[in-house]
mmCIF file of the N, C-alpha and C atoms, coordinates in Angstrom:
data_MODEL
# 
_entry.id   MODEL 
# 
loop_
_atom_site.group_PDB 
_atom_site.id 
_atom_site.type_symbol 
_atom_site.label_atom_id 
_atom_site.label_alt_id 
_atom_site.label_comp_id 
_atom_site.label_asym_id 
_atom_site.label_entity_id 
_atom_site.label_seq_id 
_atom_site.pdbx_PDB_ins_code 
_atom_site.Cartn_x 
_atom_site.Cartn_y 
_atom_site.Cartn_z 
_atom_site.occupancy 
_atom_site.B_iso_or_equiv 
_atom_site.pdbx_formal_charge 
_atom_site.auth_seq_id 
_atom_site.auth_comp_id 
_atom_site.auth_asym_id 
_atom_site.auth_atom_id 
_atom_site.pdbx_PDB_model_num 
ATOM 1   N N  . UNK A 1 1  ? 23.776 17.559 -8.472  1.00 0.00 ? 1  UNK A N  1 
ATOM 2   C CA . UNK A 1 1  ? 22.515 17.940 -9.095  1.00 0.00 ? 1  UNK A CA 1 
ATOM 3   C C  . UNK A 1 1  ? 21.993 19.203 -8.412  1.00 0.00 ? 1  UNK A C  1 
ATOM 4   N N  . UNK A 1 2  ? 22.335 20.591 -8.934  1.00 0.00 ? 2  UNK A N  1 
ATOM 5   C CA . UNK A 1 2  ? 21.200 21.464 -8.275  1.00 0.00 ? 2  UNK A CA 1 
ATOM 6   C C  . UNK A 1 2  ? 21.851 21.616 -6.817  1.00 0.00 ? 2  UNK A C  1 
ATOM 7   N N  . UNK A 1 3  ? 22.911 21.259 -6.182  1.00 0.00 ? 3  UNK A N  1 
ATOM 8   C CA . UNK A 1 3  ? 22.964 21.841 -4.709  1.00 0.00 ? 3  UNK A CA 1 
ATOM 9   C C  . UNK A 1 3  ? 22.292 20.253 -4.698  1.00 0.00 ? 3  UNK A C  1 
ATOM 10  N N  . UNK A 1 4  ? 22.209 19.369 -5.125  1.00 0.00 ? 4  UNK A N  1 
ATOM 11  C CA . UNK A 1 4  ? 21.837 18.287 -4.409  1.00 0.00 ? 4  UNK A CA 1 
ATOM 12  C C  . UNK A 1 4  ? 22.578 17.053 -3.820  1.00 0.00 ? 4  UNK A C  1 
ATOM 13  N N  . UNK A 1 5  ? 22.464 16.530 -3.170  1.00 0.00 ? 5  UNK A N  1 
ATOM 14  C CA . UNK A 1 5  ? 23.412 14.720 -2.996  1.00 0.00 ? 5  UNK A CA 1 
ATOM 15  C C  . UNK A 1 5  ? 22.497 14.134 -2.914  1.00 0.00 ? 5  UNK A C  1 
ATOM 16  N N  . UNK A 1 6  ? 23.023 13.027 -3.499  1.00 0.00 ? 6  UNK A N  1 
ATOM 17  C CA . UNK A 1 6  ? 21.873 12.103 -3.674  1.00 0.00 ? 6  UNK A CA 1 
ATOM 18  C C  . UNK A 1 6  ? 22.741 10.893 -3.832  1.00 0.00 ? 6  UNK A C  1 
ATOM 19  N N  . UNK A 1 7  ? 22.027 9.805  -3.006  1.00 0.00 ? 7  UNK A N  1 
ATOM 20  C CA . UNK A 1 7  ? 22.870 8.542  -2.287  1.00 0.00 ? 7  UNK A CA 1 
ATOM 21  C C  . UNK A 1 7  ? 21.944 7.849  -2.652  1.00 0.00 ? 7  UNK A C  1 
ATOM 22  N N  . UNK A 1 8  ? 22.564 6.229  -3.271  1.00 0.00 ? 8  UNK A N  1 
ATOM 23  C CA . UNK A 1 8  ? 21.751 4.854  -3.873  1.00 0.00 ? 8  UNK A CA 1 
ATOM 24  C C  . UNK A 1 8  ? 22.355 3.710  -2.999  1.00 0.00 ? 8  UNK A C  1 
ATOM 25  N N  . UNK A 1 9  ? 21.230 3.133  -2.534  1.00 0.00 ? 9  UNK A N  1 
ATOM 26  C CA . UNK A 1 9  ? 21.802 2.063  -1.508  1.00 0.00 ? 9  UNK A CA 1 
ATOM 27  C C  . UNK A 1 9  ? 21.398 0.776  -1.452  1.00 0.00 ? 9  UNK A C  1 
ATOM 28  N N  . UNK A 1 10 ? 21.734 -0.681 -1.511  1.00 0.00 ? 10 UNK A N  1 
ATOM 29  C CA . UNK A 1 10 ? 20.655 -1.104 -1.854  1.00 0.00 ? 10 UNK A CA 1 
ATOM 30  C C  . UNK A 1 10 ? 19.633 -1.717 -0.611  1.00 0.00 ? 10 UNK A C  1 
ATOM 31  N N  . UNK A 1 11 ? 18.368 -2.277 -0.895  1.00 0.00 ? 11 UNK A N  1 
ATOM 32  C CA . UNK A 1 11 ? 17.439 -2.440 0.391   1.00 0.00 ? 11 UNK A CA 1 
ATOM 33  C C  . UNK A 1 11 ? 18.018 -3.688 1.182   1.00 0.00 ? 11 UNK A C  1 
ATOM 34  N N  . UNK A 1 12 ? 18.002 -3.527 2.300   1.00 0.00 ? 12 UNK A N  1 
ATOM 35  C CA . UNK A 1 12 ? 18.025 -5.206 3.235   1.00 0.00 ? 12 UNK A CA 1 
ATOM 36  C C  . UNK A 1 12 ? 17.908 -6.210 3.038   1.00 0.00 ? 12 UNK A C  1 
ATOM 37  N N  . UNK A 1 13 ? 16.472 -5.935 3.325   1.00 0.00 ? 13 UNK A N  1 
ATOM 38  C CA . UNK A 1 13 ? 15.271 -7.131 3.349   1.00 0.00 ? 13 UNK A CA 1 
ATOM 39  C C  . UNK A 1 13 ? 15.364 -8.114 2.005   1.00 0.00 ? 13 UNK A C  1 
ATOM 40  N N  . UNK A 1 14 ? 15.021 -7.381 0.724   1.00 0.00 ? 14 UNK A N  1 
ATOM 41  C CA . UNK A 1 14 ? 15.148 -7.903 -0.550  1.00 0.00 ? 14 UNK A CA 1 
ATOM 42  C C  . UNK A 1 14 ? 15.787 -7.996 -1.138  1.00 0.00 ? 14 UNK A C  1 
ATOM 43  N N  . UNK A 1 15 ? 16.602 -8.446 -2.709  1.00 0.00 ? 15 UNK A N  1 
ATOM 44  C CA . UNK A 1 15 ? 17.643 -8.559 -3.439  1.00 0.00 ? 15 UNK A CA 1 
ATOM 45  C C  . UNK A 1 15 ? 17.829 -7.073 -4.299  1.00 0.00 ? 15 UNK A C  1 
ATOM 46  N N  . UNK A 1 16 ? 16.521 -7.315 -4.819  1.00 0.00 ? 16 UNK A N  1 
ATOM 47  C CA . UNK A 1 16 ? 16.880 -6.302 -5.743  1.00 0.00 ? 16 UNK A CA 1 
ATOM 48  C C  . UNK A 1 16 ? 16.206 -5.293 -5.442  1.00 0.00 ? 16 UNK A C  1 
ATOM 49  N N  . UNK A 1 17 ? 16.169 -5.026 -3.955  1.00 0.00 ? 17 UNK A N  1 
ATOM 50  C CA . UNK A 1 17 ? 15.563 -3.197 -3.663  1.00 0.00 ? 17 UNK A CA 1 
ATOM 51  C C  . UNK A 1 17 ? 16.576 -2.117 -3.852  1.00 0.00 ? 17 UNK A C  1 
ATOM 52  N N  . UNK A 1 18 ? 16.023 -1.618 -4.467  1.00 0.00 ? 18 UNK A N  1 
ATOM 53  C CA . UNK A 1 18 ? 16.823 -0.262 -4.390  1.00 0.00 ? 18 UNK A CA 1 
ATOM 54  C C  . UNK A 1 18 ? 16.561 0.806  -3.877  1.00 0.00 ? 18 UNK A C  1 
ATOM 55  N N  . UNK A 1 19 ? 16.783 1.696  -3.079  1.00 0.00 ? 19 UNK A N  1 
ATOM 56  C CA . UNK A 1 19 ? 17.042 3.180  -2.068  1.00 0.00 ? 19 UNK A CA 1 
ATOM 57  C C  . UNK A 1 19 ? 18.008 3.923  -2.522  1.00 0.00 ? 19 UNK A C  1 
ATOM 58  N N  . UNK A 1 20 ? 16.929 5.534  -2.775  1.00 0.00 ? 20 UNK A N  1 
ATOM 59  C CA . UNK A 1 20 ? 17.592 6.387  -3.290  1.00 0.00 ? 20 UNK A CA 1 
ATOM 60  C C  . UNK A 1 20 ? 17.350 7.544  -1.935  1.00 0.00 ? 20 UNK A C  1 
ATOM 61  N N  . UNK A 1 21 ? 17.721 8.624  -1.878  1.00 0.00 ? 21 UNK A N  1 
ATOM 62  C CA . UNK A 1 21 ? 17.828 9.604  -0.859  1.00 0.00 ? 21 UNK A CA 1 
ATOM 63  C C  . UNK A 1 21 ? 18.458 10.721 -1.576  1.00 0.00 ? 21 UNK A C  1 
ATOM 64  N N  . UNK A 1 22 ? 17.716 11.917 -1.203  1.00 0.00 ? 22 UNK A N  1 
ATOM 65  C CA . UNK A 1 22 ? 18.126 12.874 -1.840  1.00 0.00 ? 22 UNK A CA 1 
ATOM 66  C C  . UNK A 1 22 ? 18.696 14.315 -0.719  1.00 0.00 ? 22 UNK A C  1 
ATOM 67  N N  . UNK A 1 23 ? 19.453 14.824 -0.334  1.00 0.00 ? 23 UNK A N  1 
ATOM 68  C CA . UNK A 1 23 ? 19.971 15.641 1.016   1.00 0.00 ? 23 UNK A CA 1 
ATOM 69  C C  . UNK A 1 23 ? 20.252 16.730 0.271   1.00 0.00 ? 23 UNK A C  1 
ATOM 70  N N  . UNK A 1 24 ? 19.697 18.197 0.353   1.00 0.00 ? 24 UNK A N  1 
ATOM 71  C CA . UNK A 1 24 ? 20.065 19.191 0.453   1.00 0.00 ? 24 UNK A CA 1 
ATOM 72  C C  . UNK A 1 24 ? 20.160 19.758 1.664   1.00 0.00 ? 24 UNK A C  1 
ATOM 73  N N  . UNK A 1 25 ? 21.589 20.552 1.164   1.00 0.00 ? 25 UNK A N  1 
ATOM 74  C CA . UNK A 1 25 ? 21.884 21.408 2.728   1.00 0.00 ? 25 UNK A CA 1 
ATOM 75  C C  . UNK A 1 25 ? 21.992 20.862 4.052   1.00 0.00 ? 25 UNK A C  1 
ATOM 76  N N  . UNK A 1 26 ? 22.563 19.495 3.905   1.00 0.00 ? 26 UNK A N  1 
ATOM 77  C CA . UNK A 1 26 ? 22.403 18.563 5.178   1.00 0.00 ? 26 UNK A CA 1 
ATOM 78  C C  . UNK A 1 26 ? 21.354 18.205 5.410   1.00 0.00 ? 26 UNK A C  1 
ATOM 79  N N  . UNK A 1 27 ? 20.266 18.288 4.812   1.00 0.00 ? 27 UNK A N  1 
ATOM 80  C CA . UNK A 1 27 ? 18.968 17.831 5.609   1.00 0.00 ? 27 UNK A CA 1 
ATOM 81  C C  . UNK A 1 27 ? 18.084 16.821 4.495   1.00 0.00 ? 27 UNK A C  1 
ATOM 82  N N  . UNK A 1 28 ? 17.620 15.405 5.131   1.00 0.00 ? 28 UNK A N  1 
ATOM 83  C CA . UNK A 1 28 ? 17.083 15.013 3.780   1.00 0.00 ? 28 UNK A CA 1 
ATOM 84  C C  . UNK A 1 28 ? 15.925 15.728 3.701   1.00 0.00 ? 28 UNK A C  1 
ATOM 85  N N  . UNK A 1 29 ? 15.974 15.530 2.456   1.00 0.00 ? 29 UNK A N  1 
ATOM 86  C CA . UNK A 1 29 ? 14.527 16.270 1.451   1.00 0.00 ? 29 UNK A CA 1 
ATOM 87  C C  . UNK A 1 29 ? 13.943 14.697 0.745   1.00 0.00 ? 29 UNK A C  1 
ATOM 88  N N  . UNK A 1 30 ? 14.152 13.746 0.442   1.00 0.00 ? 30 UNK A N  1 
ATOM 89  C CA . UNK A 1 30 ? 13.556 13.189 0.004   1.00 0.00 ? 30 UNK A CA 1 
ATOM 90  C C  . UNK A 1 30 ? 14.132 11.046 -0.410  1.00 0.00 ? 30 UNK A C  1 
ATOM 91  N N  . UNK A 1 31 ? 13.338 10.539 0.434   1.00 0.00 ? 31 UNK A N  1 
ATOM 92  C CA . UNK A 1 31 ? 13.813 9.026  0.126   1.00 0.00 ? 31 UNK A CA 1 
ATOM 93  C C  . UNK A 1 31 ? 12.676 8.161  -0.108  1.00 0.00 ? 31 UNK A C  1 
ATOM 94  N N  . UNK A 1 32 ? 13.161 6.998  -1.020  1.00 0.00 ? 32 UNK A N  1 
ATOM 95  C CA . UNK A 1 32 ? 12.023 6.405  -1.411  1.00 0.00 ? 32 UNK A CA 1 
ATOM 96  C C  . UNK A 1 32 ? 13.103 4.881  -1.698  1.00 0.00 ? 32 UNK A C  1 
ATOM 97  N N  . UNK A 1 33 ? 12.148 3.820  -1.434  1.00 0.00 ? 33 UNK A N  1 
ATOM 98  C CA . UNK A 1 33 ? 13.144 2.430  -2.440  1.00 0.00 ? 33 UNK A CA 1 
ATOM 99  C C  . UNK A 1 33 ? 11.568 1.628  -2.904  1.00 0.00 ? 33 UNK A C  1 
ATOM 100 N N  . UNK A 1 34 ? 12.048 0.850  -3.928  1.00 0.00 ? 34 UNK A N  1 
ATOM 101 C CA . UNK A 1 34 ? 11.649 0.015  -5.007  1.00 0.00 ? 34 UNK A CA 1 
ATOM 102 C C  . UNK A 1 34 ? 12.182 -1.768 -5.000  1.00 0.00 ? 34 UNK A C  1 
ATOM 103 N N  . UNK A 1 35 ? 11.479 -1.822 -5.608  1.00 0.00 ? 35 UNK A N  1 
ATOM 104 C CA . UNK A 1 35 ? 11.897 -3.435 -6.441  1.00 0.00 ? 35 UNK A CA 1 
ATOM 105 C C  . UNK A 1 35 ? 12.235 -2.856 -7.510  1.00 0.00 ? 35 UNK A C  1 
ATOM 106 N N  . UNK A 1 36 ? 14.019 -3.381 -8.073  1.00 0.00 ? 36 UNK A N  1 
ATOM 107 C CA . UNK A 1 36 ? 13.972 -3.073 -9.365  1.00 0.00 ? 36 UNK A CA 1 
ATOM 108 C C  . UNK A 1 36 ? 14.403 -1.354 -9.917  1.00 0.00 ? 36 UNK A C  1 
ATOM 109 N N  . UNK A 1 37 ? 13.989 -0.573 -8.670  1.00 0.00 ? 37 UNK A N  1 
ATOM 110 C CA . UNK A 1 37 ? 13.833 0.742  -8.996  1.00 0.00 ? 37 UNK A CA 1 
ATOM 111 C C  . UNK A 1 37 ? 12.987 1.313  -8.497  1.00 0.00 ? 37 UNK A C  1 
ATOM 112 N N  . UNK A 1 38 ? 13.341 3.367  -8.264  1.00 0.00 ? 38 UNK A N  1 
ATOM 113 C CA . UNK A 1 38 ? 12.905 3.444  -7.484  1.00 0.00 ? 38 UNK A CA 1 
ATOM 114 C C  . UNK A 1 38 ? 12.333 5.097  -8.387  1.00 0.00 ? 38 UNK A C  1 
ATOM 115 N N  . UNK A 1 39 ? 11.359 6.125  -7.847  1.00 0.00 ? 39 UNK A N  1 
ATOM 116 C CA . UNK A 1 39 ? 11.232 7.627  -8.295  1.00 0.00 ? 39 UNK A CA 1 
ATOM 117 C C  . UNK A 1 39 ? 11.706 8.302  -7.056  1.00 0.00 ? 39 UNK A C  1 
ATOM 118 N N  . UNK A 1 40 ? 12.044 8.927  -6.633  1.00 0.00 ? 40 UNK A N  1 
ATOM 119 C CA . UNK A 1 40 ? 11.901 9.827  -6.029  1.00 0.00 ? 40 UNK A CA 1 
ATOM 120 C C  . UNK A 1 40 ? 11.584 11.802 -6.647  1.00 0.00 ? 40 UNK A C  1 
ATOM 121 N N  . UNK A 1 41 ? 10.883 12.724 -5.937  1.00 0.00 ? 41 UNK A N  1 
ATOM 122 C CA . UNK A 1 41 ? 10.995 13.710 -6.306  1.00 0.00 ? 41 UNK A CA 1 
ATOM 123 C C  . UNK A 1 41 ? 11.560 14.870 -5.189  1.00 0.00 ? 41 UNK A C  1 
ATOM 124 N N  . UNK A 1 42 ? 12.261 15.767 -5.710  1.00 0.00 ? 42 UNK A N  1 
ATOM 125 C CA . UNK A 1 42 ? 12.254 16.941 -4.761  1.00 0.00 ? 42 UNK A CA 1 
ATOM 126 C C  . UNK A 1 42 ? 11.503 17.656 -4.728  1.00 0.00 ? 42 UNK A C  1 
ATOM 127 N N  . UNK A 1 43 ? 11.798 19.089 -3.158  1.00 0.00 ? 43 UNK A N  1 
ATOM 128 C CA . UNK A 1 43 ? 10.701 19.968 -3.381  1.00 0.00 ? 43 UNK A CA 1 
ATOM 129 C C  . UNK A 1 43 ? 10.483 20.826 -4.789  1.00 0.00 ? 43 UNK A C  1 
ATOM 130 N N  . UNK A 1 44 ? 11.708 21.022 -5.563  1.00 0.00 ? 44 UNK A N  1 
ATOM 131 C CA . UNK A 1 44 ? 11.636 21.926 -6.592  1.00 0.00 ? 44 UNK A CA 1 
ATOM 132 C C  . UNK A 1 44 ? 10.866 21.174 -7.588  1.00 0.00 ? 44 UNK A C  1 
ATOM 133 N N  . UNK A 1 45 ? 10.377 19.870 -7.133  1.00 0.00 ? 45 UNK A N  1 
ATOM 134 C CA . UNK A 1 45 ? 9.576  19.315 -8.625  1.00 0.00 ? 45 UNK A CA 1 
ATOM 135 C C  . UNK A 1 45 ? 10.206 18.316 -9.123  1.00 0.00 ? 45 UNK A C  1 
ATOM 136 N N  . UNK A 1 46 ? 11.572 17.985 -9.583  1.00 0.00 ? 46 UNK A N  1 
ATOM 137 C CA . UNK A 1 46 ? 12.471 16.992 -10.592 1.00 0.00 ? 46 UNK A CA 1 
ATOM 138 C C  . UNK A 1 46 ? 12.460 15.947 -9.934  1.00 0.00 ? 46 UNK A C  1 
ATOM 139 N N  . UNK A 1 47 ? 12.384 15.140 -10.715 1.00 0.00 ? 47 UNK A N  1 
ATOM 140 C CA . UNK A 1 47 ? 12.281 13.794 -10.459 1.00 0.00 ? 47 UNK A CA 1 
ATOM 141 C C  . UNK A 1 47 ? 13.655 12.696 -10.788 1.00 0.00 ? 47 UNK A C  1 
ATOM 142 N N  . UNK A 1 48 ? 13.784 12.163 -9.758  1.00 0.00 ? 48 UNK A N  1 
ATOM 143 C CA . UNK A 1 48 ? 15.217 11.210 -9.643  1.00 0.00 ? 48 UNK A CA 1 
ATOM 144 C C  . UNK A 1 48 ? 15.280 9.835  -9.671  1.00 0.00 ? 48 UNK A C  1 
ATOM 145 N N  . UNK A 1 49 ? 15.208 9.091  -10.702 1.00 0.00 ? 49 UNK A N  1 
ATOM 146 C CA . UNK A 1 49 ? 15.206 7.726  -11.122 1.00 0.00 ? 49 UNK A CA 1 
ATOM 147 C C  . UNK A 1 49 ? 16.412 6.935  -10.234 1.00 0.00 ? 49 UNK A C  1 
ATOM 148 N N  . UNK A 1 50 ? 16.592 5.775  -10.407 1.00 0.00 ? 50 UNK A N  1 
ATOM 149 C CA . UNK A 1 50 ? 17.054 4.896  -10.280 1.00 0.00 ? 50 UNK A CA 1 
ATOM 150 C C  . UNK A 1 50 ? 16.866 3.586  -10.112 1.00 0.00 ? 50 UNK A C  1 
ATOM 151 N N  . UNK A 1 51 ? 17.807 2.770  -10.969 1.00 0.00 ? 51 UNK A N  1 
ATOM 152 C CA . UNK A 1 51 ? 17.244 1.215  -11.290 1.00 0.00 ? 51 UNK A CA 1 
ATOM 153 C C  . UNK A 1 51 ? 16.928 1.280  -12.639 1.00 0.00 ? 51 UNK A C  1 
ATOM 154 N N  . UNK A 1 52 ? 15.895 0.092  -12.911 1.00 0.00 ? 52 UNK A N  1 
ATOM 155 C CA . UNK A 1 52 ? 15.146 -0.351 -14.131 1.00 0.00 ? 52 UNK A CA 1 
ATOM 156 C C  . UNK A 1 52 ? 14.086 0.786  -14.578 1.00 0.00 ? 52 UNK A C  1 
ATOM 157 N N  . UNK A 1 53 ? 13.384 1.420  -13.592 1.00 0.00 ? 53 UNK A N  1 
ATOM 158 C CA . UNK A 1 53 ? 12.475 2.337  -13.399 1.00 0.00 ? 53 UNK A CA 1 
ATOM 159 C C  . UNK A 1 53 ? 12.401 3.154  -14.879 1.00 0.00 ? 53 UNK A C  1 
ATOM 160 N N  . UNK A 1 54 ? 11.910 3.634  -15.306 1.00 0.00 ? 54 UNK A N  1 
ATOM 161 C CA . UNK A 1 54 ? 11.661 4.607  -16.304 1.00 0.00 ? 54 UNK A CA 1 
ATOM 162 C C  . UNK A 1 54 ? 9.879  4.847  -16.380 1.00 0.00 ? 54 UNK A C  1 
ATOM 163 N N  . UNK A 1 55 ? 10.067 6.484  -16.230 1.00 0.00 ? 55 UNK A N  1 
ATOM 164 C CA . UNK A 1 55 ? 8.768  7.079  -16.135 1.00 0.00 ? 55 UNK A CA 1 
ATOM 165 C C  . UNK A 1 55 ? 8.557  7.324  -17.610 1.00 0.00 ? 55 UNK A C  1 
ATOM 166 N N  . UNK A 1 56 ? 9.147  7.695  -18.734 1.00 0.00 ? 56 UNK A N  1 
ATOM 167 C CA . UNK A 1 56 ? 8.444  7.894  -19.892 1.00 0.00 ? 56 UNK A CA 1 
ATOM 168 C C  . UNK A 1 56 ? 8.923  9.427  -20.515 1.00 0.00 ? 56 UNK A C  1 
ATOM 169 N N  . UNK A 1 57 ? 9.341  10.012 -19.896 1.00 0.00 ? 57 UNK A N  1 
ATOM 170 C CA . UNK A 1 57 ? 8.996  11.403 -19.789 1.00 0.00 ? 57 UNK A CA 1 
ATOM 171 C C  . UNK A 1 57 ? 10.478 11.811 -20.688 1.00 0.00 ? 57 UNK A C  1 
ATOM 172 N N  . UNK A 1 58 ? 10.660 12.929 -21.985 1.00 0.00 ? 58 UNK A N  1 
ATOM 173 C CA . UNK A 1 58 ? 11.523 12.964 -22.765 1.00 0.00 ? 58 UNK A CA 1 
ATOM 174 C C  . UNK A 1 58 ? 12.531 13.767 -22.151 1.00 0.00 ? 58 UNK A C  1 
ATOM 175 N N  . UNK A 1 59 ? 12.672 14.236 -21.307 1.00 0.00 ? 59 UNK A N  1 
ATOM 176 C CA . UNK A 1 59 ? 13.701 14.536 -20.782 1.00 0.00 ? 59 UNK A CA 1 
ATOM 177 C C  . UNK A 1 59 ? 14.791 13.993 -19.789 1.00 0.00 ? 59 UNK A C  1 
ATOM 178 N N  . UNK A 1 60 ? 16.004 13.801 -20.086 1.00 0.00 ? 60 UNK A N  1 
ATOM 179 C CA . UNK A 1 60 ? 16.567 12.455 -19.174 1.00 0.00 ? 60 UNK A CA 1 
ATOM 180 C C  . UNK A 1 60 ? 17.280 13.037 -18.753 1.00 0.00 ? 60 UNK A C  1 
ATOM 181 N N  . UNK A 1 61 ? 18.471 13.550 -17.500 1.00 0.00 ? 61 UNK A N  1 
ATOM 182 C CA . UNK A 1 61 ? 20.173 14.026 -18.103 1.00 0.00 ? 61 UNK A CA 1 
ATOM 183 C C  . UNK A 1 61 ? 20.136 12.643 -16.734 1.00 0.00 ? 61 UNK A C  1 
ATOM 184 N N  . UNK A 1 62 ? 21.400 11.497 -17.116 1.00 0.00 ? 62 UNK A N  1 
ATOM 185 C CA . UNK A 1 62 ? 21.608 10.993 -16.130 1.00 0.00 ? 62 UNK A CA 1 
ATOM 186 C C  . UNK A 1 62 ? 23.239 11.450 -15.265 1.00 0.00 ? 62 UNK A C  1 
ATOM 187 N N  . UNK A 1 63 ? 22.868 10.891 -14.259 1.00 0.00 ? 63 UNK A N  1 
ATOM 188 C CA . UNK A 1 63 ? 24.293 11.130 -13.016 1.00 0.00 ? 63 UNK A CA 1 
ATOM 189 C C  . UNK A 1 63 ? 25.073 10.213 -12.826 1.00 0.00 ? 63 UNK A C  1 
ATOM 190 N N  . UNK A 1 64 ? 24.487 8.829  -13.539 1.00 0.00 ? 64 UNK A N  1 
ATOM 191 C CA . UNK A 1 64 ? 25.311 7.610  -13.508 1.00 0.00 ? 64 UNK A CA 1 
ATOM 192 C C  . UNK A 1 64 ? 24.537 6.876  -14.484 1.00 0.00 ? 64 UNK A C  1 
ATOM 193 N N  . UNK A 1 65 ? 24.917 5.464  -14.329 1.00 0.00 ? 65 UNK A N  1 
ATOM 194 C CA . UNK A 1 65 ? 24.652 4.735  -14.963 1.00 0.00 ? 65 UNK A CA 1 
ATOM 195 C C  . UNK A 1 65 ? 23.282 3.916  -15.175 1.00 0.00 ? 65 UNK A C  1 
ATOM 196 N N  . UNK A 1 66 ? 23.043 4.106  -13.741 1.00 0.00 ? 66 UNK A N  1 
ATOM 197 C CA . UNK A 1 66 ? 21.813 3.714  -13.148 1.00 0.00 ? 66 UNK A CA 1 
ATOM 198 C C  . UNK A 1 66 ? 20.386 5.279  -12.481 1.00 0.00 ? 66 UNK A C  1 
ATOM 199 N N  . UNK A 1 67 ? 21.628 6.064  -12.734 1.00 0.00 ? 67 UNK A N  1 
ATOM 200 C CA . UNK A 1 67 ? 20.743 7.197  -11.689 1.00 0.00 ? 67 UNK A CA 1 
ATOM 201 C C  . UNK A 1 67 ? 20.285 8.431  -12.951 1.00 0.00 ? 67 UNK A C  1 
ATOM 202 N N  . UNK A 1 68 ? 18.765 8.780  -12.804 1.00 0.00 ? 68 UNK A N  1 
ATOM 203 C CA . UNK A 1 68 ? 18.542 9.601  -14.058 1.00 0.00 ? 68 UNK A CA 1 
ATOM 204 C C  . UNK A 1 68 ? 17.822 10.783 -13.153 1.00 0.00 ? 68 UNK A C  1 
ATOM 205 N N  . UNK A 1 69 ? 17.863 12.009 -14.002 1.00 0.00 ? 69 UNK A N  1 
ATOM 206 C CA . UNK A 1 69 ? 17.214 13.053 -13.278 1.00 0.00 ? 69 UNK A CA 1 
ATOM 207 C C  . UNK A 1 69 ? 16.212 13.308 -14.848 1.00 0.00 ? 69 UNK A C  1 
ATOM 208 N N  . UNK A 1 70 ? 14.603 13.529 -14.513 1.00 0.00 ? 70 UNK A N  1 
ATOM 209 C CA . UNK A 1 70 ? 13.914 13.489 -15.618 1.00 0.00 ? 70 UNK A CA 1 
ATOM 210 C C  . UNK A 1 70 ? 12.668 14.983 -15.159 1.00 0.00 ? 70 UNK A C  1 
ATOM 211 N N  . UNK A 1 71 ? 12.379 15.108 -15.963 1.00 0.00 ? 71 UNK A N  1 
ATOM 212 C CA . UNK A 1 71 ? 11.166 16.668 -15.747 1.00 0.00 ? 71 UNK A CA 1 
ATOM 213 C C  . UNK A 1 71 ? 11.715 18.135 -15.875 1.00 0.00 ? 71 UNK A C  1 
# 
């Protein structure tokens, strides 16, 4: 995505947490986890789904099956 990596992992603690992480240039830029799903955004603005999650927003392109890039 963009010069991006972006890694889905799932949480510990809970069943259905999900952790997303987003690393440009070796360095993270951005992690977040959910129940179910998760948003994360980068600095450039776009926003990175994963899970059940859905923000609404008509623009989708996904990276997997589970993983959507939206905005």
């Amino acid at each position: 995505m963009d010069g991006y990596d972006v890694y889905l992992a799932r949480g510990r603690d809970a069943e259905n947490t999900i952790c997303l992480a987003i690393v440009k240039d070796g360095e993270w830029e951005s992690t977040g986890c959910g129940g179910n799903g998760v948003t994360v955004t980068t600095r450039s603005g776009a926003k990175v789904e994963a899970g059940g999650i859905r923000t609404g927003e008509d623009e989708e392109n996904a990276l997997s099956d589970s993983v959507r890039v939206v905005g």
